[in-house]
N, C-alpha and C positions, 0 to 999 in steps of 0.2 A: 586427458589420458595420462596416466602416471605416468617417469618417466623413463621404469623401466621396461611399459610397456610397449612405449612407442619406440625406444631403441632396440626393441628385441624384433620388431616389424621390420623396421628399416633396416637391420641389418639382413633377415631371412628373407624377406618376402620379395617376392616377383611380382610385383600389380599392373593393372592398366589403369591407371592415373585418371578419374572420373572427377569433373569440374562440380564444386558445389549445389548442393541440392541435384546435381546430373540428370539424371535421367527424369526427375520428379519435377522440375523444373516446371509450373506455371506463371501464367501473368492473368490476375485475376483484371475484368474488365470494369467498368469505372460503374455505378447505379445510372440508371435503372436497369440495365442487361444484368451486368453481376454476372456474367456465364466465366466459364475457365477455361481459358484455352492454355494448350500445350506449348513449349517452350522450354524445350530439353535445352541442357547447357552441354555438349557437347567439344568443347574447345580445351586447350590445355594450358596451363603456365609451368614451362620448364620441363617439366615430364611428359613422357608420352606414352603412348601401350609398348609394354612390357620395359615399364623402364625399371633402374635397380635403383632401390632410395639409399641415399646413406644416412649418417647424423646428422650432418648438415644440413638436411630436408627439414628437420624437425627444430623449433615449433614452425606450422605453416602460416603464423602471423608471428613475426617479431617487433619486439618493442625495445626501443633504445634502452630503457630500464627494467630488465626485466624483472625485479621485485617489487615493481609498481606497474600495476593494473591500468591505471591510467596516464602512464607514458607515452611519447607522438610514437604511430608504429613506424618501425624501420622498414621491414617490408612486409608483405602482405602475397597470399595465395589462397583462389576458389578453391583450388582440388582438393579432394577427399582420398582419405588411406582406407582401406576395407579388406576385407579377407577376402584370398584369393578364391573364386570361384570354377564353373564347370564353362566347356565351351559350349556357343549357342547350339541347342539341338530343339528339334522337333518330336516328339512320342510316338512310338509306329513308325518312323521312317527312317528304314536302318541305312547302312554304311556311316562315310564318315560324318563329324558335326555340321551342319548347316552355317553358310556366311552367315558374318555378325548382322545384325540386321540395323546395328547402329555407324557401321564400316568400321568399327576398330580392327585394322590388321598392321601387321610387320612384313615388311619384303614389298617387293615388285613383281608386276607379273606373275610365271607362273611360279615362282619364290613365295610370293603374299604367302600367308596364314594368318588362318583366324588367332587371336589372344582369349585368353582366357576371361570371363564376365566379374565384375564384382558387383556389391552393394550401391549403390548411388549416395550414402553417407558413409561417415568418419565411423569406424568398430570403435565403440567403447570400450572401456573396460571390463573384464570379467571378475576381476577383485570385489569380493562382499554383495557379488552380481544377485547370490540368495535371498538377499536381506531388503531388495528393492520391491515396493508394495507394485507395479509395473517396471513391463523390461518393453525394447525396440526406445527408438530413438523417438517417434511420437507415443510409447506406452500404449499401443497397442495391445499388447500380451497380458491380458487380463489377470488379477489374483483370482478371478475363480476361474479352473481348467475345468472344459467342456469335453475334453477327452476327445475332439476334432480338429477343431479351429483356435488359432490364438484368442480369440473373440467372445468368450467367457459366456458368460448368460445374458451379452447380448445378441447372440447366434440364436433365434430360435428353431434353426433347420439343421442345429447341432445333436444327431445322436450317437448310438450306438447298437446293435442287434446282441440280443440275450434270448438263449432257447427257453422258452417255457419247457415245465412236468413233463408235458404232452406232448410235446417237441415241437411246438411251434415258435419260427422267429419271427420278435416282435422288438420293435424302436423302442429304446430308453435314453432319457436324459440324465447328466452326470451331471454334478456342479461339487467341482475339489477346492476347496477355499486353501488359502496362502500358497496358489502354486503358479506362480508368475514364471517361474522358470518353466515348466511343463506348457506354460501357452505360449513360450516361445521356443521351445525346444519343435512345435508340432512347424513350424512354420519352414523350415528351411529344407526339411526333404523332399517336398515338391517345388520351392523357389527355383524358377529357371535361370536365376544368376548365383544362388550357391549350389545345388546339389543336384539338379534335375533337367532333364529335359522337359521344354515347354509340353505345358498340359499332360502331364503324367497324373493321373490321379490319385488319392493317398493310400487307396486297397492296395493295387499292385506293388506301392513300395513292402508295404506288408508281406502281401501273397509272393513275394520274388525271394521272403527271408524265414517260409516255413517249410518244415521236415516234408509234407507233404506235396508241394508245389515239385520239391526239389527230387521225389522219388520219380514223378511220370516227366520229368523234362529232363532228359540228359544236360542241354544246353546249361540251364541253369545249375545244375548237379556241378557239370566243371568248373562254373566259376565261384560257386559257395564252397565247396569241399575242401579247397583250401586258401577261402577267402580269411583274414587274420585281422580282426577288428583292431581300429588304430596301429592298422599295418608299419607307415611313416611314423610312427611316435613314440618314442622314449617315455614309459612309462615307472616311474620310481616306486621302489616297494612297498615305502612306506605312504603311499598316498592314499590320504583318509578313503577313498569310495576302491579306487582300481587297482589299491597294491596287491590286492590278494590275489590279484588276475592276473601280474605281470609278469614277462617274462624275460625282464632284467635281467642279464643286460643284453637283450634283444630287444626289437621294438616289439609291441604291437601285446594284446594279449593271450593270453594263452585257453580261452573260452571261444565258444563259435558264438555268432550271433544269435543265433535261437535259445541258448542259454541263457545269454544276458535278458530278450526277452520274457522268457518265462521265470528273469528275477523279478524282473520289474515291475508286473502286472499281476494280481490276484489269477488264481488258476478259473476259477470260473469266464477269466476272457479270452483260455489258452485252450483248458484241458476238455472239451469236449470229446465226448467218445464215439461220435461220428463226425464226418467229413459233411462241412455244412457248405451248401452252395448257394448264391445269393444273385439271382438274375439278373444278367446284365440289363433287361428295361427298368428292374427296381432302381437303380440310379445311387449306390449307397454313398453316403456321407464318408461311413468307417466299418 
C-alpha cells in the first residue's frame, strides 16, 4: 500500500484489528483426506477492537533495512488493516445489531458493545484500481460484469429481468467486458462485514432506493428524503466523476440516490412505465 495511503488509514480510522488471513483462516489437511477445515485466526498482536492506529503501526513487517527487500525483519505482525465496516446484524430482525458472533467487543458487562466488523485482509489500494485486468485480493471480480455477481461469466445463475413487447418478464444474461471495477463494486452491498446485514438480498438493497418503494412506505420515505449520498465525505469540485454533484464545501452531494442510479444504467433497466412485480417464490438473482 502506498504510503500515503496507509497513513491517511492510520491516522482516520477506527478498526477492529483482524489477525491475518482472520476470519478465512484454514488448515488444509495432509493427502489422501485433502478436506479443509476452519481455523479462523482470531487473536491479536498489539491492537485490539476498536484500537486507534497511528504511524508507528505502519509498515506491519519492519525490516532493519528498509530499502532492501531482503533485510533480517525487525519486527513482524499477523494483523490486517481494512475498512471500517457495519455492526453484526441479522436481515428481518429488527432492534439493535446482533452480538458479534466472533466476540469482538469493548467494555465489561453490561458496558460491552459490539465493534464494528471489517474485511479479514489488508484494503489495497485504490490508486489506478481502473486499470487492474481483476480486483479483491484473490481477483475474484471478474473483467467481464455479469450485472449480479462479482463472478463474471463464470456465474451461470447470473441474470437479469427485461420486459418483452408483450410485457412479459423474461431472464437475460449480460457479459460487460473491461469492468472489473463493476464486479467488485456488486460485491459489498450485501457483504455482512462492509455494508449489510447478514443475508439481505441484493433486490431489496435496490427496492429500499426507488421513487416507488419510497411513495407506499412512509418508513422508508423518512429516511431517503433526506438521505445525502456520501453524507461523511468531502467531495472536491473538481473531481473527475463527482465534482459536478458536490456540495463543497459541505460534505456529501448534492443529487439523491435515485438519480445517480438512473445516471448509471441505461433507461431500459430504470424507465419502465409500469410498476413490475417479481414473486417472491421466483427467487431473483437481480
Amino acid at each position: 500500500m502506498p504510503a500515503v495511503a496507509w497513513v491517511t488509514l492510520a491516522i482516520t480510522a477506527l478498526i477492529i484489528a483482524a489477525a491475518a488471513l482472520g476470519l478465512l483462516r484454514v488448515i488444509f489437511q495432509q493427502p489422501p483426506d485433502g478436506t479443509v477445515v476452519p481455523a479462523a485466526d482470531l487473536t491479536f498482536a498489539k491492537q485490539g477492537p476498536n484500537d486507534t492506529l497511528s504511524t508507528s503501526d505502519f509498515p506491519l513487517r519492519k525490516l532493519i533495512d528498509p530499502t532492501n527487500r531482503e533485510s533480517a525483519i525487525y519486527s513482524d505482525s499477523n494483523n490486517v488493516v481494512s475498512s471500517q465496516g457495519v455492526h453484526h446484524a441479522i436481515f428481518g430482525a429488527g432492534g439493535r445489531p446482533a452480538p458479534d458472533p466472533d466476540g469482538f467487543r469493548v467494555g465489561q458487562g453490561s458496558d460491552a458493545a459490539n465493534v464494528r466488523r471489517v474485511e479479514p485482509r489488508n484494503t489495497p489500494t485504490m490508486i489506478n484500481a481502473v486499470f487492474n485486468h481483476r480486483n479483491f485480493w484473490d481477483m475474484r471480480a471478474q473483467d467481464i460484469f455479469n450485472g449480479v455477481t462479482p463472478f463474471g461469466d463464470r456465474d451461470p445463475d447470473a441474470f437479469l429481468y427485461v420486459v418483452e413487447s408483450i410485457g412479459n418478464l423474461v431472464p437475460v444474461e449480460i457479459s460487460i467486458p473491461l469492468s472489473s471495477l463493476a464486479s467488485q463494486a456488486i460485491g459489498p452491498p450485501t457483504n455482512k462485514f462492509e455494508m449489510s446485514a447478514d443475508g439481505r438480498p441484493f433486490p431489496i438493497v435496490g427496492r429500499e432506493l426507488t421513487l416507488e418503494l419510497r411513495k407506499r412506505h412512509r418508513f422508508l420515505a423518512r429516511r431517503l428524503r433526506t438521505a445525502v449520498p456520501l453524507a461523511g465525505q468531502l467531495v472536491h469540485p473538481t473531481d473527475s466523476v463527482l465534482g459536478p454533484y458536490s456540495r463543497w464545501p459541505q460534505r456529501g452531494l448534492k443529487v439523491d440516490y435515485e438519480t445517480l442510479i438512473h445516471r448509471a444504467f441505461k433507461p431500459k433497466w430504470w424507465a419502465a412505465a409500469k410498476l413490475i412485480r417479481v414473486p417472491r417464490t421466483a427467487r431473483p438473482r437481480s
